[in-house]
FIKOLZA-1660 file (N, C-alpha, C; in steps of 0.1 Angstrom, whole numbers, plus 5000, padded with zeros to 4 digits):
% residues 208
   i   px   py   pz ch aa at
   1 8594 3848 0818  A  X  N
   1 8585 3837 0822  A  X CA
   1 8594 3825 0826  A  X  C
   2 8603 3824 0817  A  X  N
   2 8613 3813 0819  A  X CA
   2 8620 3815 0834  A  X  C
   3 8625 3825 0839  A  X  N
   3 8630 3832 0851  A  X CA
   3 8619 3825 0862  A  X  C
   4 8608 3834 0858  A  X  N
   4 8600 3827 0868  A  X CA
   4 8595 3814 0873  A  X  C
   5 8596 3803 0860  A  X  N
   5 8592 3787 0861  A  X CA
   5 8603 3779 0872  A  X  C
   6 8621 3791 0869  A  X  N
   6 8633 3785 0874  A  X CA
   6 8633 3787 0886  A  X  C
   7 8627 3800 0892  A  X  N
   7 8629 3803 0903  A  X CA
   7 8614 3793 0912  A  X  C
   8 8604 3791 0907  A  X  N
   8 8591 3782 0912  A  X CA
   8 8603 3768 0917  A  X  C
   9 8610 3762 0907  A  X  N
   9 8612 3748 0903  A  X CA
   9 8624 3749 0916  A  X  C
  10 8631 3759 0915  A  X  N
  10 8642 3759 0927  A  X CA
  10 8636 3757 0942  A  X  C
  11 8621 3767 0942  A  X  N
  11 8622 3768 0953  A  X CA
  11 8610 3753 0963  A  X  C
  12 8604 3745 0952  A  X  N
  12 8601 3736 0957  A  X CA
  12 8611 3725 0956  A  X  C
  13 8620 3722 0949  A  X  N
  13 8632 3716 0957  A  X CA
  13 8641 3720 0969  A  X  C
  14 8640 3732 0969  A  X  N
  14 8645 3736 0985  A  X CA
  14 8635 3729 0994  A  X  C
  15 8620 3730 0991  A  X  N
  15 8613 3723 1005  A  X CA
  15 8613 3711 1007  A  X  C
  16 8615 3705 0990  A  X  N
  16 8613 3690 0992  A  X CA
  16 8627 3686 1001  A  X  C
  17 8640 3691 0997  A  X  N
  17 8652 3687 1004  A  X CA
  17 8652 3692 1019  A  X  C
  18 8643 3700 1019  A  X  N
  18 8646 3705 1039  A  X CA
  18 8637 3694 1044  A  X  C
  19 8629 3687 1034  A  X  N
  19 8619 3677 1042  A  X CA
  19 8623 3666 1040  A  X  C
  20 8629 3661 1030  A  X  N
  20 8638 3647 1032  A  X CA
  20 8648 3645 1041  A  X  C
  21 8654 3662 1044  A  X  N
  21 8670 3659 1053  A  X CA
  21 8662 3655 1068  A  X  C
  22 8657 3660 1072  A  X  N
  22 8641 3660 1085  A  X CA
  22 8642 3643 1081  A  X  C
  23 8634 3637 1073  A  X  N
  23 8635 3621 1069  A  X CA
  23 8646 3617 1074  A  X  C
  24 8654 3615 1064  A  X  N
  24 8668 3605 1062  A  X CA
  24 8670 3609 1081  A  X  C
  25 8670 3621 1087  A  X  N
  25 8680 3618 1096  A  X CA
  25 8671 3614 1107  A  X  C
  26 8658 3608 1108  A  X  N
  26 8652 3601 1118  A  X CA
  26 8645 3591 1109  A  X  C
  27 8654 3580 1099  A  X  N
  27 8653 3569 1095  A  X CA
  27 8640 3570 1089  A  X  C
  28 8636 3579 1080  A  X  N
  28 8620 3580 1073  A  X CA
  28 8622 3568 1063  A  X  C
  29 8608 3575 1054  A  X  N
  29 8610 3565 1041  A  X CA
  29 8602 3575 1033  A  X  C
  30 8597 3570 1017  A  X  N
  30 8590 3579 1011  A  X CA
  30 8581 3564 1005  A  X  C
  31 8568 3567 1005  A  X  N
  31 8560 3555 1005  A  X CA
  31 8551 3564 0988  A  X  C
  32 8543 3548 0984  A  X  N
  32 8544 3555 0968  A  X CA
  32 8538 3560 0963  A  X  C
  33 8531 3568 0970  A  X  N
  33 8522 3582 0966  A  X CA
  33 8528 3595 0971  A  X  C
  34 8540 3598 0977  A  X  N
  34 8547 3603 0982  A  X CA
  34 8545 3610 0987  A  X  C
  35 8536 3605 1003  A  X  N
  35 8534 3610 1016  A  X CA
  35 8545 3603 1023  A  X  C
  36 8549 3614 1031  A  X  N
  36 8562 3605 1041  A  X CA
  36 8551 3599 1054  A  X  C
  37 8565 3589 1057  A  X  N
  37 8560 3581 1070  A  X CA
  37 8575 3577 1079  A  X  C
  38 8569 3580 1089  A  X  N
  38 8576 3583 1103  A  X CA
  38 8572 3579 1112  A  X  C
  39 8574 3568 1116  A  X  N
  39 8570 3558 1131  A  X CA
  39 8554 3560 1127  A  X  C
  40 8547 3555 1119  A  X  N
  40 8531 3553 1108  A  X CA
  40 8530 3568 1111  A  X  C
  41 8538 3578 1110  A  X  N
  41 8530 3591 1109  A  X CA
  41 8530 3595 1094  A  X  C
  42 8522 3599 1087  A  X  N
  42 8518 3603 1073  A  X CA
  42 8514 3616 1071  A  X  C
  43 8522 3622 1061  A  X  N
  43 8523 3636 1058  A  X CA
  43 8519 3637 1040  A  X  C
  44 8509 3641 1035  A  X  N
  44 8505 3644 1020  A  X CA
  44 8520 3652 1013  A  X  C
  45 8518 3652 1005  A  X  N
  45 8529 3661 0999  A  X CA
  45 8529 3674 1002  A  X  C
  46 8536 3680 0999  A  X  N
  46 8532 3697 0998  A  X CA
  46 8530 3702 0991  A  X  C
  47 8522 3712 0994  A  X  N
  47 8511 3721 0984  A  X CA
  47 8519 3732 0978  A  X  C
  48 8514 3737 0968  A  X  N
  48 8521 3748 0960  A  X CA
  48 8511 3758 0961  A  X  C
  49 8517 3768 0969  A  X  N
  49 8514 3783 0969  A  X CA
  49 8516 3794 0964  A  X  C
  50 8523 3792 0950  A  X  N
  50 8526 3798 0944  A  X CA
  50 8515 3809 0937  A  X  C
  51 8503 3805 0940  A  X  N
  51 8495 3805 0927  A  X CA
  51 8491 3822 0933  A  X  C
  52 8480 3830 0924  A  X  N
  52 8481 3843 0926  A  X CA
  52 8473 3847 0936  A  X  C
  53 8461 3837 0942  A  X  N
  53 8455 3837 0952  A  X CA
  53 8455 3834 0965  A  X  C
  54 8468 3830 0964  A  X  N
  54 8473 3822 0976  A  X CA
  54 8484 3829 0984  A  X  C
  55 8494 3840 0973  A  X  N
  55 8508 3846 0972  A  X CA
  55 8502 3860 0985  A  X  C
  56 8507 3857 0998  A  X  N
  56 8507 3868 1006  A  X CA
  56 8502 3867 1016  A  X  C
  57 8495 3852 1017  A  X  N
  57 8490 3844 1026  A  X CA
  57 8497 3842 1037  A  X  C
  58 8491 3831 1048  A  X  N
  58 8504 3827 1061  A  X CA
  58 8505 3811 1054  A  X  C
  59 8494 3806 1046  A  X  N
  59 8501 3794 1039  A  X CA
  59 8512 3796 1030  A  X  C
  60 8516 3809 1023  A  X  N
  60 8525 3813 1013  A  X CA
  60 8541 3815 1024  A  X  C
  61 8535 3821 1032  A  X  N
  61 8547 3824 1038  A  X CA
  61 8557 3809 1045  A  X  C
  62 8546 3803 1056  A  X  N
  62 8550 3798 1061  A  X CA
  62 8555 3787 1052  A  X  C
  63 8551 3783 1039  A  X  N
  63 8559 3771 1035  A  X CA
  63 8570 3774 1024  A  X  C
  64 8570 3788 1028  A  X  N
  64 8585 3795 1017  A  X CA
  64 8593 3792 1029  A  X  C
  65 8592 3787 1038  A  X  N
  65 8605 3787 1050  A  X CA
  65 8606 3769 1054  A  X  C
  66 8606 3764 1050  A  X  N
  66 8605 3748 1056  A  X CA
  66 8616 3746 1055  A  X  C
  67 8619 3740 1069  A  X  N
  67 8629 3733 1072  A  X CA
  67 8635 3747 1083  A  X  C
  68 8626 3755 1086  A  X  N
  68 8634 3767 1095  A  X CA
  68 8625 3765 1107  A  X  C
  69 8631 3766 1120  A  X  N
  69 8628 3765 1134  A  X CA
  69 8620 3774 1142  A  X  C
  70 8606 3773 1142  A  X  N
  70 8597 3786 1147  A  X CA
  70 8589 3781 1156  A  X  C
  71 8589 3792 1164  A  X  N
  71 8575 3794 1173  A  X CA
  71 8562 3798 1172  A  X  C
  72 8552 3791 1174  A  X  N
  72 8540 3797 1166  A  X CA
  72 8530 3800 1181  A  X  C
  73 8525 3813 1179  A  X  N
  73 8518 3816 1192  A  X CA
  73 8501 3813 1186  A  X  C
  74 8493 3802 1188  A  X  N
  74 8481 3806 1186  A  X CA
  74 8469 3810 1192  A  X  C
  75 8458 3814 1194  A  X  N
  75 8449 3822 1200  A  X CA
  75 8438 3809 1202  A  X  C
  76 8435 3812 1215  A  X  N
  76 8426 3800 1219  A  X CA
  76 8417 3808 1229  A  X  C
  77 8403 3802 1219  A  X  N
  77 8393 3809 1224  A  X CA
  77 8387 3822 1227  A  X  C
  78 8390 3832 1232  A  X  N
  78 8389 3850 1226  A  X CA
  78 8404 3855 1233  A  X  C
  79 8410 3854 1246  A  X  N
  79 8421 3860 1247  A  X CA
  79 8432 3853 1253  A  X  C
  80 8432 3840 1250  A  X  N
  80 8440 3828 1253  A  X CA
  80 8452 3827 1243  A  X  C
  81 8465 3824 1243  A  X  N
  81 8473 3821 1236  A  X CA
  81 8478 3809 1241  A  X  C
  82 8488 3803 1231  A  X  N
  82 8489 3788 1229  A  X CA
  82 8501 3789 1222  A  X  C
  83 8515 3788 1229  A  X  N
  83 8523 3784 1220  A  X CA
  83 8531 3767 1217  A  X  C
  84 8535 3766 1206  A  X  N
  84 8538 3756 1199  A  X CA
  84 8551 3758 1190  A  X  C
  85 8561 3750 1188  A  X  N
  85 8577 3752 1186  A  X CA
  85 8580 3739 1175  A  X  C
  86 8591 3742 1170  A  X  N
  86 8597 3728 1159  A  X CA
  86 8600 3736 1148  A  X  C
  87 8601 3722 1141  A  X  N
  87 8609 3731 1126  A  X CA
  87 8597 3726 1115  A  X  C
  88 8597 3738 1109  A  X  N
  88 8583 3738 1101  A  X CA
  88 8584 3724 1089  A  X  C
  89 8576 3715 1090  A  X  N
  89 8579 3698 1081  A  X CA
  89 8570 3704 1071  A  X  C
  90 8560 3707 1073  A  X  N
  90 8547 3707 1061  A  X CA
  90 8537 3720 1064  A  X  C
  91 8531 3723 1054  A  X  N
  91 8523 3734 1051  A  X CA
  91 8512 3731 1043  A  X  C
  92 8498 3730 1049  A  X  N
  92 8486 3726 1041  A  X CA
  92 8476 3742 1042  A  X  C
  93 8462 3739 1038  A  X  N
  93 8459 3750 1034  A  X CA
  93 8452 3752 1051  A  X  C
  94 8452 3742 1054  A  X  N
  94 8440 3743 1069  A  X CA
  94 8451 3739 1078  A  X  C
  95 8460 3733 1082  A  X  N
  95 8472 3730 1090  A  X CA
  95 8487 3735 1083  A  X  C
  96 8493 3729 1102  A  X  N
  96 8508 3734 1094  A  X CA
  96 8514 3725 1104  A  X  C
  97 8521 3717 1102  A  X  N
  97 8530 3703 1110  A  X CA
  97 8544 3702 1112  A  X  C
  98 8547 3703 1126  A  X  N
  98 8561 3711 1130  A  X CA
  98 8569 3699 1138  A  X  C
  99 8576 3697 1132  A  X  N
  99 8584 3685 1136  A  X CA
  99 8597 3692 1150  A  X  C
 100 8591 3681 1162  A  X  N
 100 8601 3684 1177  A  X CA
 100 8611 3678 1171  A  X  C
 101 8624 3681 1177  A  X  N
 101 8635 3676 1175  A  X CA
 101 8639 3676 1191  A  X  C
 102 8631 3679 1198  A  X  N
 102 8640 3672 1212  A  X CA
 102 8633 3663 1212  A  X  C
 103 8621 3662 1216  A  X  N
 103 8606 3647 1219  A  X CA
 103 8608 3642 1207  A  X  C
 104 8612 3645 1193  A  X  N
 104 8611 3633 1185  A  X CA
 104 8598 3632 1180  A  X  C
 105 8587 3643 1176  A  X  N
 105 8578 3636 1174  A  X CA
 105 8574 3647 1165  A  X  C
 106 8560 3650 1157  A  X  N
 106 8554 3657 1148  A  X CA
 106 8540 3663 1157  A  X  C
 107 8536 3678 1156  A  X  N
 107 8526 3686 1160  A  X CA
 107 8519 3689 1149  A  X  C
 108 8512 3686 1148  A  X  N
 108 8496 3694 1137  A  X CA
 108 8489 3705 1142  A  X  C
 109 8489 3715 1138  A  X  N
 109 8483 3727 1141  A  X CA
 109 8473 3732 1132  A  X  C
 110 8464 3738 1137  A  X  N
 110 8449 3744 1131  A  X CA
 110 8456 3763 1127  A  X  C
 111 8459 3759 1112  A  X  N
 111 8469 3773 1104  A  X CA
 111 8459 3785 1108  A  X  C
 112 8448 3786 1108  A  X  N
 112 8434 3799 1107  A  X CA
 112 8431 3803 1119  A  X  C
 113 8440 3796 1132  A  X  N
 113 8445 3803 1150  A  X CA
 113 8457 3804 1149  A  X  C
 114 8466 3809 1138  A  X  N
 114 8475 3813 1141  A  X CA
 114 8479 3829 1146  A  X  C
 115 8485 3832 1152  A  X  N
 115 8482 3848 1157  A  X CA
 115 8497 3855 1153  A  X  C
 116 8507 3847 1156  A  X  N
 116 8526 3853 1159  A  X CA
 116 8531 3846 1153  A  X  C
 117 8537 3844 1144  A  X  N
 117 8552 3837 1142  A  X CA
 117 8565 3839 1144  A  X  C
 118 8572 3837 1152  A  X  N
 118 8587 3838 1152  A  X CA
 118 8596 3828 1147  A  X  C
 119 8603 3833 1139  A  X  N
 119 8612 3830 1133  A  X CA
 119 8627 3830 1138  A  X  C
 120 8635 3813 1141  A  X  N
 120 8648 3815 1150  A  X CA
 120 8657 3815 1140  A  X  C
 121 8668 3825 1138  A  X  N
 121 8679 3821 1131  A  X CA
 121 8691 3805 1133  A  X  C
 122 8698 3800 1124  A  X  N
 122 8702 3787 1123  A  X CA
 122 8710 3783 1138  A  X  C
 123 8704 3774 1141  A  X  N
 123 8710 3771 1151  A  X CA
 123 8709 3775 1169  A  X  C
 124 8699 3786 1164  A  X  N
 124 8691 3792 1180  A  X CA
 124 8677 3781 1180  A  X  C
 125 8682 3782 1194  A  X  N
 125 8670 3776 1200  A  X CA
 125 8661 3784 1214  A  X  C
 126 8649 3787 1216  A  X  N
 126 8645 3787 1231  A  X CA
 126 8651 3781 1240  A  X  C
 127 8648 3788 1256  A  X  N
 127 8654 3779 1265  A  X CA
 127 8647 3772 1270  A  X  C
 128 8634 3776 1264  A  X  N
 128 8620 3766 1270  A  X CA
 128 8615 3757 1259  A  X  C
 129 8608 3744 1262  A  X  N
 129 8601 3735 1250  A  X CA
 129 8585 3740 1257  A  X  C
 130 8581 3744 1242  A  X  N
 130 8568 3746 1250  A  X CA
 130 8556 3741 1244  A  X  C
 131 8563 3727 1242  A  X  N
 131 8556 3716 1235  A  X CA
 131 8547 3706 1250  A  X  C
 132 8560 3713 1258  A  X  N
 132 8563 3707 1273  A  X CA
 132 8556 3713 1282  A  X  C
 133 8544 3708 1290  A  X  N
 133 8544 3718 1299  A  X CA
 133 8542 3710 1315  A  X  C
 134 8544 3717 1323  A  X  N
 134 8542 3712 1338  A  X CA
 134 8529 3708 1342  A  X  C
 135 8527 3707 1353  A  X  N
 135 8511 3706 1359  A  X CA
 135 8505 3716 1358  A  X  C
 136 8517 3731 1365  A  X  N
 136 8511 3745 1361  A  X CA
 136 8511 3755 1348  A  X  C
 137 8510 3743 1340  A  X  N
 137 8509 3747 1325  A  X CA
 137 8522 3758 1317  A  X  C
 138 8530 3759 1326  A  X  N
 138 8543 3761 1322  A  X CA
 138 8555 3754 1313  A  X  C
 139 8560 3758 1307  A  X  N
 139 8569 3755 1296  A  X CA
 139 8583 3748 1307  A  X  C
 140 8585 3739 1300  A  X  N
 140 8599 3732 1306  A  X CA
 140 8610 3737 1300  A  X  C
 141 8621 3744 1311  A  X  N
 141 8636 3746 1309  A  X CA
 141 8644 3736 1301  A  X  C
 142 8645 3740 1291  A  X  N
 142 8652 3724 1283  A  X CA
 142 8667 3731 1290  A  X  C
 143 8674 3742 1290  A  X  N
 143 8685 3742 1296  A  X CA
 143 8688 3737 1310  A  X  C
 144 8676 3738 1317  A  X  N
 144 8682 3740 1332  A  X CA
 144 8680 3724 1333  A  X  C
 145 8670 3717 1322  A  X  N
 145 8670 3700 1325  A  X CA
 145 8682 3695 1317  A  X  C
 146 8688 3701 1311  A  X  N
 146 8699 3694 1304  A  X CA
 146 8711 3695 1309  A  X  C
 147 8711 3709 1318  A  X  N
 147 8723 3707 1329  A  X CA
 147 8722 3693 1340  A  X  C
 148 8709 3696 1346  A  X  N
 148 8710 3685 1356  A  X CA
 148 8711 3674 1350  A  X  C
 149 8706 3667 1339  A  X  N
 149 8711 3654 1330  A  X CA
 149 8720 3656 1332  A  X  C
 150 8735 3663 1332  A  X  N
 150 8744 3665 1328  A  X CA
 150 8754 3662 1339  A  X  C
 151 8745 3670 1349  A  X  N
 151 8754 3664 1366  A  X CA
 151 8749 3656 1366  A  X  C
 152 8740 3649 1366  A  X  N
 152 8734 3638 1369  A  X CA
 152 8743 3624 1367  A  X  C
 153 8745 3626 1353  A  X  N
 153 8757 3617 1346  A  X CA
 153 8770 3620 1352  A  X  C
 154 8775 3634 1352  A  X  N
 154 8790 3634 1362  A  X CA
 154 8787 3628 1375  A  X  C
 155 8779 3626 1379  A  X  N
 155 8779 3623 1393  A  X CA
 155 8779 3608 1396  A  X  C
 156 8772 3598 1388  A  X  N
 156 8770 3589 1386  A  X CA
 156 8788 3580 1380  A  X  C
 157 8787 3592 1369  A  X  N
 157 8807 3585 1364  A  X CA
 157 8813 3586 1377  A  X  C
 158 8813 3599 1385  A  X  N
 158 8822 3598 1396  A  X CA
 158 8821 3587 1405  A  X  C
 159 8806 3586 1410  A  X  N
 159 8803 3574 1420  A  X CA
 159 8810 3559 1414  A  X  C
 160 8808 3558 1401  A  X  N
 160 8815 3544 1395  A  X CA
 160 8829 3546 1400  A  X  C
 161 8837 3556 1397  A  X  N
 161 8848 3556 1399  A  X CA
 161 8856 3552 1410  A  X  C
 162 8847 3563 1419  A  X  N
 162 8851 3558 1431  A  X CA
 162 8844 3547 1439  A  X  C
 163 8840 3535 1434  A  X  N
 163 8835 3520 1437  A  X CA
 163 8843 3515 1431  A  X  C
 164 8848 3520 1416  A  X  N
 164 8863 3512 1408  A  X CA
 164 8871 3511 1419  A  X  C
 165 8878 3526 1422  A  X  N
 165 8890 3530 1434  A  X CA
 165 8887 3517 1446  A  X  C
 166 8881 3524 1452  A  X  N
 166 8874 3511 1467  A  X CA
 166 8883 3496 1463  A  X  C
 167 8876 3493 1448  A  X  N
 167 8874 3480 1448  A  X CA
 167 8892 3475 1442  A  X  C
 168 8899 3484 1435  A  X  N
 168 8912 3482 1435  A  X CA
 168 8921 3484 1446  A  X  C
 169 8917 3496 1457  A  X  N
 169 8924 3495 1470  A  X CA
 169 8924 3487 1476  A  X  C
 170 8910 3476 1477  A  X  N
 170 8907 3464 1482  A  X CA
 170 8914 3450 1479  A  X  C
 171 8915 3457 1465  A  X  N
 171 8927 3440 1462  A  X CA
 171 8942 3445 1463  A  X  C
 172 8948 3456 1467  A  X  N
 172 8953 3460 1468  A  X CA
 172 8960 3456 1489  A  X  C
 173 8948 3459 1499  A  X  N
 173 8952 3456 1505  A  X CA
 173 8951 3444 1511  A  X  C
 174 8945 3432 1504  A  X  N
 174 8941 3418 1506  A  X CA
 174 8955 3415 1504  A  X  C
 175 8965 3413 1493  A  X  N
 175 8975 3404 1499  A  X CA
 175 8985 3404 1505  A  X  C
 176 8982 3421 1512  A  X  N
 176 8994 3428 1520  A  X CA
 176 8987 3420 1535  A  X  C
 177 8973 3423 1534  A  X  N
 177 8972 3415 1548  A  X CA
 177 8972 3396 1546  A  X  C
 178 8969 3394 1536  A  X  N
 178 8971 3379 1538  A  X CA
 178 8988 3378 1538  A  X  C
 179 8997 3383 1538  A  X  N
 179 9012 3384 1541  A  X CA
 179 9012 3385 1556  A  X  C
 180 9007 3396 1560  A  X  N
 180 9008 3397 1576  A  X CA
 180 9002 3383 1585  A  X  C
 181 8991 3378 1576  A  X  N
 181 8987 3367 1586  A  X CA
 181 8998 3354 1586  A  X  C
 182 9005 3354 1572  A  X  N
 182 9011 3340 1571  A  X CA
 182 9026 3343 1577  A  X  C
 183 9031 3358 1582  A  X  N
 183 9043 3361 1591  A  X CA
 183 9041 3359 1600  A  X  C
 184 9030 3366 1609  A  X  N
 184 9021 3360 1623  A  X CA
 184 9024 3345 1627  A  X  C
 185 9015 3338 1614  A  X  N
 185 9015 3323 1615  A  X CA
 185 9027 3319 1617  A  X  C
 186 9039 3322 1608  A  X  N
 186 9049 3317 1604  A  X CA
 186 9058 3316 1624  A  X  C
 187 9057 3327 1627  A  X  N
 187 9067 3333 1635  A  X CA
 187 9058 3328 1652  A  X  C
 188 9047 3327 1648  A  X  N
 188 9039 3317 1663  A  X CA
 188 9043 3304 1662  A  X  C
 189 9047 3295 1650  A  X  N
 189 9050 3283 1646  A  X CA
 189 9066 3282 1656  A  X  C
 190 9076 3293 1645  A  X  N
 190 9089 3291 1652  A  X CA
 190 9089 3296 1669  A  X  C
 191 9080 3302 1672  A  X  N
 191 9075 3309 1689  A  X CA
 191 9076 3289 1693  A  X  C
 192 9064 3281 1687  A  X  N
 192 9059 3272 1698  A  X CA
 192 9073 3263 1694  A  X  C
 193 9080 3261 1689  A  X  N
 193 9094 3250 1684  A  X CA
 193 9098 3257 1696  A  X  C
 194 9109 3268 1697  A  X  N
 194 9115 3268 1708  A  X CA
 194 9109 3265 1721  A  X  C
 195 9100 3269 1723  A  X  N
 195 9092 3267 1732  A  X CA
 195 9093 3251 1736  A  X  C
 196 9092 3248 1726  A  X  N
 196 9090 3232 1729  A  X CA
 196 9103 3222 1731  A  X  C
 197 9117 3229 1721  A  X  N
 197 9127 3230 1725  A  X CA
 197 9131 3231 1734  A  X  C
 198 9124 3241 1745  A  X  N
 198 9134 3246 1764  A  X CA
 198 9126 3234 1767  A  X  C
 199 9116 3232 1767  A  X  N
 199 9108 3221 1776  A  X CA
 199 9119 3212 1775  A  X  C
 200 9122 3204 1761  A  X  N
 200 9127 3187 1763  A  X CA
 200 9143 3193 1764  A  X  C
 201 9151 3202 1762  A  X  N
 201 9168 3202 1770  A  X CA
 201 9165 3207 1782  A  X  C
 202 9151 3208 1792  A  X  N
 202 9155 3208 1805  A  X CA
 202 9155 3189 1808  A  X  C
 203 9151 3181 1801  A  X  N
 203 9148 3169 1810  A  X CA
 203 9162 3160 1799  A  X  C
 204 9166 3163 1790  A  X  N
 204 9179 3155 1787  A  X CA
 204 9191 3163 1790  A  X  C
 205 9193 3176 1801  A  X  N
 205 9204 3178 1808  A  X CA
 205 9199 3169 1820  A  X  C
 206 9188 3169 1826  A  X  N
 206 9185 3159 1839  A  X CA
 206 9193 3148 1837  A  X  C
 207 9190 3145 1827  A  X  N
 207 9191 3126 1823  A  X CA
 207 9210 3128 1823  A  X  C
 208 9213 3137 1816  A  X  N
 208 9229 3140 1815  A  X CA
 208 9233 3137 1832  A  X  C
% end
């Protein structure tokens, strides 16, 4: 009995800690009935499924995993599916609330349309959000949009770069040519002296 009270007590501290680490690392708080809150979003505590009528359930299952990254396919309407992604935050008896970690935000889902669950090992992700969808109801490429972010930004460093370059070759050739203009000047100056020189020793050899 004692076995089994240790292993109950371990494993809702596992959920409570996969749901505080979710907190702490997008600045949560724990308010004092200890529902979390997240940009005013409010979450009840979590439920214990432990009990004998509950053990085998998709509420039993799914909140023996919190804090793990799934896809949940649900069934809409008679042969419609609906999928929905994140890492499982909470587990109630009628919902289940899956915190995005790219959008930053929390999804509530109706647990009794659930149809699939997939389960991603640590650190796999889809290559689609399909939290996300297009006009054509399609899932967005988080890969193929996070490459182009990616050129996007190389492209933009490069363009600074070379407007830095430009603008250093620019000072660069300013006072090579303001030299050329004051040698020009310099050397039209000593041009008009002589010049001006032959004029007046043609009229004081005269005068000689």
């Amino acid at each position: 009995m004692d076995i089994i009270d240790n292993n109950e007590n371990q494993m809702q501290l596992n959920r409570f800690n996969s749901n505080q680490q979710i907190l702490e690392s997008n600045g949560s708080s724990e308010n004092g009935v200890g529902s979390s809150r997240l940009t005013e979003f409010y979450s009840p505590p979590q439920e214990n499924f432990e009990t004998e009528e509950m053990q085998g359930t998709m509420q039993h299952i799914l909140s023996e995993n919190i804090g793990e990254f799934v896809l949940i396919e649900f069934i809409v309407g008679t042969d419609s599916l609906m999928r929905k992604q994140g890492i499982l935050y909470n587990v109630g008896r009628g919902y289940v609330t899956l915190y995005d970690e790219f959008l930053n935000n929390f999804v509530v889902c109706d647990i009794f349309s659930i149809k699939f669950v997939y389960f991603y090992l640590p650190g796999d992700r889809p290559d689609f959000n399909f939290n996300m969808l297009t006009n054509n109801n399609r899932p967005i490429n988080i890969v193929k949009q996070t490459e182009q972010l990616n050129n996007q930004n190389r492209n933009e460093q490069l363009n600074n770069q070379n407007r830095t370059n430009q603008l250093n070759n620019q000072n660069r050739t300013n006072p090579l040519n303001n030299q050329n203009r004051t040698d020009q000047f310099n050397i039209q100056n000593r041009t008009n002296q002589l010049n001006n020189q032959n004029r007046t020793n043609p009229s004081n050899n005269q005068n000689r």
